[in-house]
N, C-alpha and C positions, 0 to 999 in steps of 0.2 A: 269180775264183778266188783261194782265199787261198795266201798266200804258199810254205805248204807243200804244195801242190798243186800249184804252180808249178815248184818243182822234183825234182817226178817226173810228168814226161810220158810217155805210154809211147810205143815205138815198134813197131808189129806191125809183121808180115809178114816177121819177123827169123829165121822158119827158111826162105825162099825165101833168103837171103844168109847162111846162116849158117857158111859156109867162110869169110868174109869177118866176119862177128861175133867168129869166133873168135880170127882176128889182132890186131882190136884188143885195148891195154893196157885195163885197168880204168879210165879217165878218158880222155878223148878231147875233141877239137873238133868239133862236127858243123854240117855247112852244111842250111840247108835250103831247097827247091828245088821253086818250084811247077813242077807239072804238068801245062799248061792240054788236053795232046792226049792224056791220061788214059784210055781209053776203057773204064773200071769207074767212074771214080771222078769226077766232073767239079771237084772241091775237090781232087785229089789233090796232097800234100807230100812229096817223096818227103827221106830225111834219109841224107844223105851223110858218110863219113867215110873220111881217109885219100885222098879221090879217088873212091871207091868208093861206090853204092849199097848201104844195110845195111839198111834197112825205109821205112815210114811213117808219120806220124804218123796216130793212129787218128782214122776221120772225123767223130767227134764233136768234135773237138780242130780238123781239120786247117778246116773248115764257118769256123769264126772267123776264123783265121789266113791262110786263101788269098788274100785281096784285099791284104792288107799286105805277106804275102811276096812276090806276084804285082808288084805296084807298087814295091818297094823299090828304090834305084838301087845299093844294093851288095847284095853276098851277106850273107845273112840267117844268122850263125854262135851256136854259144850252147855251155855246156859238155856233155858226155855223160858216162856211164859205163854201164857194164858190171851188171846186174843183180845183187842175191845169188841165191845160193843157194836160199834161200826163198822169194823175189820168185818167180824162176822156175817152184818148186813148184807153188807157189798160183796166179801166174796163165798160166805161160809166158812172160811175156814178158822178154826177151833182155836188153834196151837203155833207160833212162831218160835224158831231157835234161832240163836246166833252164833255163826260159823266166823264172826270176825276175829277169834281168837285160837280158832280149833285147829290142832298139832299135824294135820295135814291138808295138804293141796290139792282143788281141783286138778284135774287131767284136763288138756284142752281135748 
């Protein structure tokens, strides 16, 4: 992934949390937290902020990422923010993070 793809990850399922999208500021820390007893999703990420479940990462994304995050010996954190406006429009989605700096590696 290139770099600017890296930080906009999107995060679905952010209108099942979206009382809780709403609280958070425009920039936030978000943890992310495999989900191995998932029972939709068997790669599921589920991406925490504040304490709180806000979405997940989408499974095309999350497919790479579950064995690193799953394995990791600390919580697995990265920056977030808040969608625009027009993000929204166009595709719905709530919440982006960025993995351009996050302590581990896609899987190919």
């Amino acid at each position: 992934m290139t770099d600017s793809i890296l930080r906009r990850i999107p995060v679905v399922a952010g209108l099942a949390y979206i009382e809780r999208v709403r609280r958070l500021p425009s920039a936030f820390t978000a943890t992310l937290t495999a989900e191995p007893d998932n029972r939709y999703f068997r790669h599921a990420i589920a991406v925490l902020a504040a304490g709180e479940k806000v979405g997940y990462l989408a499974p095309e994304i999350a497919r790479r990422y579950y064995a690193p995050v799953a394995a990791a010996a600390a919580p697995i954190t990265c920056a977030g923010r808040r969608s625009l406006h027009s993000d929204h429009e166009s595709s719905g989605v709530e919440l982006f993070l960025d993995f351009s700096e996050l302590p581990v590696t896609a899987e190919s």
